[in-house]
C-alpha atoms as a printed R data frame, in Angstrom:
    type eleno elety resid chain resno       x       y       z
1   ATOM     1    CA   UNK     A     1 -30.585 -64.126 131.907
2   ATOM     2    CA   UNK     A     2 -28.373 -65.726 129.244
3   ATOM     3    CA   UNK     A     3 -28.569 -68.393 127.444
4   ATOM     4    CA   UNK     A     4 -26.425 -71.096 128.000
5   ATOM     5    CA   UNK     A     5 -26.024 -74.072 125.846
6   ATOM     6    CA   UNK     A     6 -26.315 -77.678 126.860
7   ATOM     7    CA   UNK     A     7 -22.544 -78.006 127.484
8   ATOM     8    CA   UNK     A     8 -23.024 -74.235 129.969
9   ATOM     9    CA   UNK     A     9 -21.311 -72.116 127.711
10  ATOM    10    CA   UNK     A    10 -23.287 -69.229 126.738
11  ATOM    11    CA   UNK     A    11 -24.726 -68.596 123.532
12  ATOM    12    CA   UNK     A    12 -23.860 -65.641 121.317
13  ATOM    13    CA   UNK     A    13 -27.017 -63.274 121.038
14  ATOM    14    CA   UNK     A    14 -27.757 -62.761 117.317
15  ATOM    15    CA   UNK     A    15 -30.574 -60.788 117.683
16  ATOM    16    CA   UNK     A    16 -29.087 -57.530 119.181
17  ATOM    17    CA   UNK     A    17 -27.414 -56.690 116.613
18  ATOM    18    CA   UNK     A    18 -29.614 -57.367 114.037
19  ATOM    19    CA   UNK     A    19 -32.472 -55.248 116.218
20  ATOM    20    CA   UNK     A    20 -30.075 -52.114 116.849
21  ATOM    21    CA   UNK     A    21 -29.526 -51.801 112.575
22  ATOM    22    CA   UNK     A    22 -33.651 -52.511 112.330
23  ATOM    23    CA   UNK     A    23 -34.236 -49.201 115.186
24  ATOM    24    CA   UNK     A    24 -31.164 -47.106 113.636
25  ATOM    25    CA   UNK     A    25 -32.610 -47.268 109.929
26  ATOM    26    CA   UNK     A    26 -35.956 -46.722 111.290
27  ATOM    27    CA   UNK     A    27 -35.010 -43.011 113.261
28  ATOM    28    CA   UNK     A    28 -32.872 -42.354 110.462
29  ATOM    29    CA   UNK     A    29 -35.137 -42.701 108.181
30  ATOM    30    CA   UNK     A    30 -37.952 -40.411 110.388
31  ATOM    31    CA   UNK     A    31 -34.819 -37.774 110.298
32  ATOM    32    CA   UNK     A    32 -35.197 -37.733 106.681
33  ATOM    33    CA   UNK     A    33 -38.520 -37.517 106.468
34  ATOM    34    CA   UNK     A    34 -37.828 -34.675 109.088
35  ATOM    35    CA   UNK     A    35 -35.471 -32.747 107.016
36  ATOM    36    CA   UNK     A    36 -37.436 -33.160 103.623
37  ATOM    37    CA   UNK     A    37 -40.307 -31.803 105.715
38  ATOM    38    CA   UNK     A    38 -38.520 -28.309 106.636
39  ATOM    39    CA   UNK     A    39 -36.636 -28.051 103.663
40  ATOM    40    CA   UNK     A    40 -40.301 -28.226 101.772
41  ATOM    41    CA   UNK     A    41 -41.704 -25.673 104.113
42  ATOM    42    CA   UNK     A    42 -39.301 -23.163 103.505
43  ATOM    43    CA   UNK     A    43 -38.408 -24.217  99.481
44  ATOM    44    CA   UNK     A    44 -41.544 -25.366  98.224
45  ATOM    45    CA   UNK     A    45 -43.676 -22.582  97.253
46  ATOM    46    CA   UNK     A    46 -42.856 -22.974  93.540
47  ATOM    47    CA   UNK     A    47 -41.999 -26.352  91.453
48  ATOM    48    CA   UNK     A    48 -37.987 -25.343  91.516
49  ATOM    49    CA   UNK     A    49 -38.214 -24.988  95.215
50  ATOM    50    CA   UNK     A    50 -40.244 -28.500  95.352
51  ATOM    51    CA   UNK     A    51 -37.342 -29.691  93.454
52  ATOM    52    CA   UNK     A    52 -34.226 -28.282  95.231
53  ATOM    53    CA   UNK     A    53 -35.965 -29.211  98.268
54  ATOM    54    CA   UNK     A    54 -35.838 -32.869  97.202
55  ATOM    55    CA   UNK     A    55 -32.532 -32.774  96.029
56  ATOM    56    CA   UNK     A    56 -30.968 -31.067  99.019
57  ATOM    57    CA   UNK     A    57 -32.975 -33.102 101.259
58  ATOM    58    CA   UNK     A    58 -32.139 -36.417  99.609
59  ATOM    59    CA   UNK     A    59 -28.253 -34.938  99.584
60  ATOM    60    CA   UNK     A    60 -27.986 -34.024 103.110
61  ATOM    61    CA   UNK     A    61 -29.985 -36.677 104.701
62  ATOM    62    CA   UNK     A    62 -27.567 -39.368 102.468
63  ATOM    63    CA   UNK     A    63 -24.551 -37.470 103.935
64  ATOM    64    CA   UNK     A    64 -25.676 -37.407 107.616
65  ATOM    65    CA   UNK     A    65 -26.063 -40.819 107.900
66  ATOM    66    CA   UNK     A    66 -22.937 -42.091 106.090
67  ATOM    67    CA   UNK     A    67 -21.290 -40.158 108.977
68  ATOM    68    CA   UNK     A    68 -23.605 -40.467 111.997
69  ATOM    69    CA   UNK     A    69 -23.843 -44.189 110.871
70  ATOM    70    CA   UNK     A    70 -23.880 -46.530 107.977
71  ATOM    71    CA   UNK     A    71 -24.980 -46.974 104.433
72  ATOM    72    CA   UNK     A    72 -28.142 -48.664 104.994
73  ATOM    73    CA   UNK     A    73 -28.915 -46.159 107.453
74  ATOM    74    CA   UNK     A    74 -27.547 -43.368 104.473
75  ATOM    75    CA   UNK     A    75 -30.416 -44.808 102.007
76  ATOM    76    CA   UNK     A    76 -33.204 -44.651 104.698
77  ATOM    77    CA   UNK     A    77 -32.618 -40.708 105.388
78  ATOM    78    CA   UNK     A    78 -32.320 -40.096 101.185
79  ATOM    79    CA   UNK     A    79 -35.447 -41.771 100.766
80  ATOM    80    CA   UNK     A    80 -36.693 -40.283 103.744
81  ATOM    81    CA   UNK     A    81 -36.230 -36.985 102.766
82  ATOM    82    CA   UNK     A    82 -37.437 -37.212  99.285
83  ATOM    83    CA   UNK     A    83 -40.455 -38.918 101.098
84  ATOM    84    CA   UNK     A    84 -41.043 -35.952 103.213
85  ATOM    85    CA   UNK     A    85 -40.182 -33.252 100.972
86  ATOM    86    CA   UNK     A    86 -42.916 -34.267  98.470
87  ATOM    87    CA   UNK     A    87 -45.487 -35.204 101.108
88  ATOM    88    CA   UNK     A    88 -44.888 -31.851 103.373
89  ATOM    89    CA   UNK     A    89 -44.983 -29.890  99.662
90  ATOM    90    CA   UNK     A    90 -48.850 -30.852  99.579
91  ATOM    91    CA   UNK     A    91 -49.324 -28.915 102.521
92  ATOM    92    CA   UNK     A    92 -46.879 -26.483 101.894
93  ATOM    93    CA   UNK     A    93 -48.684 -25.321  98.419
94  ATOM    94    CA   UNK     A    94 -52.224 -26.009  99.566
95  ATOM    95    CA   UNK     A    95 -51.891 -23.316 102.619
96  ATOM    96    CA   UNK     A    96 -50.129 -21.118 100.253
97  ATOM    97    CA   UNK     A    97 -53.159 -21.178  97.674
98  ATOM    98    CA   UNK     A    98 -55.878 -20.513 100.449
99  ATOM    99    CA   UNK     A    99 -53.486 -17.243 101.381
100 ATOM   100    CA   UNK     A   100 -51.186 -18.315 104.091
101 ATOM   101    CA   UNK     A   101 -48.051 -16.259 104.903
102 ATOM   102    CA   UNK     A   102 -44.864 -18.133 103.509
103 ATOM   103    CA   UNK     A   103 -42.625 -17.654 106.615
104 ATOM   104    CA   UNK     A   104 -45.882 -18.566 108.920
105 ATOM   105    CA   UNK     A   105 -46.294 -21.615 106.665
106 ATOM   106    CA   UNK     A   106 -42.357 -22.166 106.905
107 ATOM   107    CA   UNK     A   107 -42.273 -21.971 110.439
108 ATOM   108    CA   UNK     A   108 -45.324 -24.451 111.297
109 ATOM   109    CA   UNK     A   109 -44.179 -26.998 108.583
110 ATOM   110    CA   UNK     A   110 -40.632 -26.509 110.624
111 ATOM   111    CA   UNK     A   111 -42.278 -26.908 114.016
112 ATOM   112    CA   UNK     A   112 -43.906 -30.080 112.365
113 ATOM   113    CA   UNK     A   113 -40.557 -31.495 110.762
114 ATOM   114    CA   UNK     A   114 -39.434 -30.860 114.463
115 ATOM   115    CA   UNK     A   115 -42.071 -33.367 116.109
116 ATOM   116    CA   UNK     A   116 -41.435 -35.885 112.925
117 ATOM   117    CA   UNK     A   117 -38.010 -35.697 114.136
118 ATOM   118    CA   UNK     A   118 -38.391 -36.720 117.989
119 ATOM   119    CA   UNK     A   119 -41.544 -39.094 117.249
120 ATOM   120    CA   UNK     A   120 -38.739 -41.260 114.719
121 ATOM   121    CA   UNK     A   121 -36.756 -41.540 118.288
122 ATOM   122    CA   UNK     A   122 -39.775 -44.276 119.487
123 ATOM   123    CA   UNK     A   123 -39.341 -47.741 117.434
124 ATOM   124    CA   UNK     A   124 -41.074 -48.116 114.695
125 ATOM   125    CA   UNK     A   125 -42.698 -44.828 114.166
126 ATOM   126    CA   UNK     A   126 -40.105 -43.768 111.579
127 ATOM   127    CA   UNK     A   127 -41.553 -46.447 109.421
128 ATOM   128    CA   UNK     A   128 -44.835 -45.661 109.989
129 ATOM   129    CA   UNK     A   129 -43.932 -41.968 109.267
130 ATOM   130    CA   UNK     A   130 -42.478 -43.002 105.545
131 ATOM   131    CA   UNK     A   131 -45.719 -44.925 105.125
132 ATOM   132    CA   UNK     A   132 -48.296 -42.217 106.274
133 ATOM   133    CA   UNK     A   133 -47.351 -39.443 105.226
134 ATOM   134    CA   UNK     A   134 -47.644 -40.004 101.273
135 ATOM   135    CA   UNK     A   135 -50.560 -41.405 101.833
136 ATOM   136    CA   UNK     A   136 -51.778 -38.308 103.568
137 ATOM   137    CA   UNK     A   137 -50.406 -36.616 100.898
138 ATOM   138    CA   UNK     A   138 -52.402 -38.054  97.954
139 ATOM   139    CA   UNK     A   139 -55.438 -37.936 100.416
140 ATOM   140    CA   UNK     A   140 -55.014 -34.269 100.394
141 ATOM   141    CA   UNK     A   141 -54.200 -34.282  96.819
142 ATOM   142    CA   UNK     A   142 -57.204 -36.018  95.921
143 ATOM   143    CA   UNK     A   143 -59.502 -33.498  97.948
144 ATOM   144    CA   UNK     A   144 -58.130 -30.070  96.088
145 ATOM   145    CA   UNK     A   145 -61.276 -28.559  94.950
146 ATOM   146    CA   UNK     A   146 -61.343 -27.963  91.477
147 ATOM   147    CA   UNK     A   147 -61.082 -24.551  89.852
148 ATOM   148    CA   UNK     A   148 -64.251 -23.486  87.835
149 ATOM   149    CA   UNK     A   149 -63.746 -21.306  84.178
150 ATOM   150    CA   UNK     A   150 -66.869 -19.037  85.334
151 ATOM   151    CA   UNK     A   151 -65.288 -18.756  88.642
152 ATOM   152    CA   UNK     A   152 -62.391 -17.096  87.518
153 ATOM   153    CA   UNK     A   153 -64.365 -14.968  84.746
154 ATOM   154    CA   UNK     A   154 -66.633 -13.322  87.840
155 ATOM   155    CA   UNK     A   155 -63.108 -12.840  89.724
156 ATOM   156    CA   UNK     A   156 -61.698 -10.163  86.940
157 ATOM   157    CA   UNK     A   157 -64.930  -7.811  86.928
């Protein structure tokens, strides 16, 4: 059904448009957090991984949607992939401190970036995914046990 005006010509739908740039910044904005996500899983292990991983992920999701799209949509992958390699970098380091295997960790994370990436397809959830997910970070941030002095003085006998 269109609309028509009172004189029955139809009326230009302004909302379309407007709607398609709101979903496209959304998934491209999951993507990033997607690609910050595996870049962190297989980078992070050390601070100069954490770092490259945010740079390169900031680079390359900045690059893919200047060409897959537009600049707004360009911004919303760079921030999403900073936003995901820092939040997926939590996990990253926190399963490599209680003894996980780096390319185990590296391939779950990737699995994980993965799912980010097809959940950003549904409307809405890639904003919910840049929201979440640093939030679940600091969560898991804020729940590191502590390390003890005596603790690691009993370790070296």
């Amino acid at each position: 059904m269109v609309p028509r005006a009172a004189s029955g010509r139809n009326i230009p739908a302004y909302t379309a448009r407007l709607m398609a740039d709101v979903y496209w910044i959304g998934v491209f904005l999951g993507v990033g957090i997607a690609l910050g996500t595996a870049l962190a899983g297989f980078l992070a292990a050390s601070r100069v991984g954490l770092v490259a991983a945010v740079v390169v992920a900031a680079v390359l999701g900045f690059l893919a949607g200047l060409f897959l799209r537009d600049e707004a949509a360009s911004v919303a992958a760079a921030i999403g992939g900073v936003l995901g390699a820092l939040a997926a970098a939590e996990v990253v380091r926190g399963a490599l401190r209680r003894g996980g295997a780096r390319s185990g960790t590296a391939f779950l994370v990737g699995g994980g970036a993965l799912a980010l990436a097809l959940a950003a397809l549904i409307p809405v959830v890639g904003y919910l995914e840049a929201v979440a997910l640093p939030l679940l970070a600091l969560r898991m941030r804020r729940r590191r046990p502590e390390r003890y002095a005596g603790l690691r003085t009993l370790a070296r006998d």
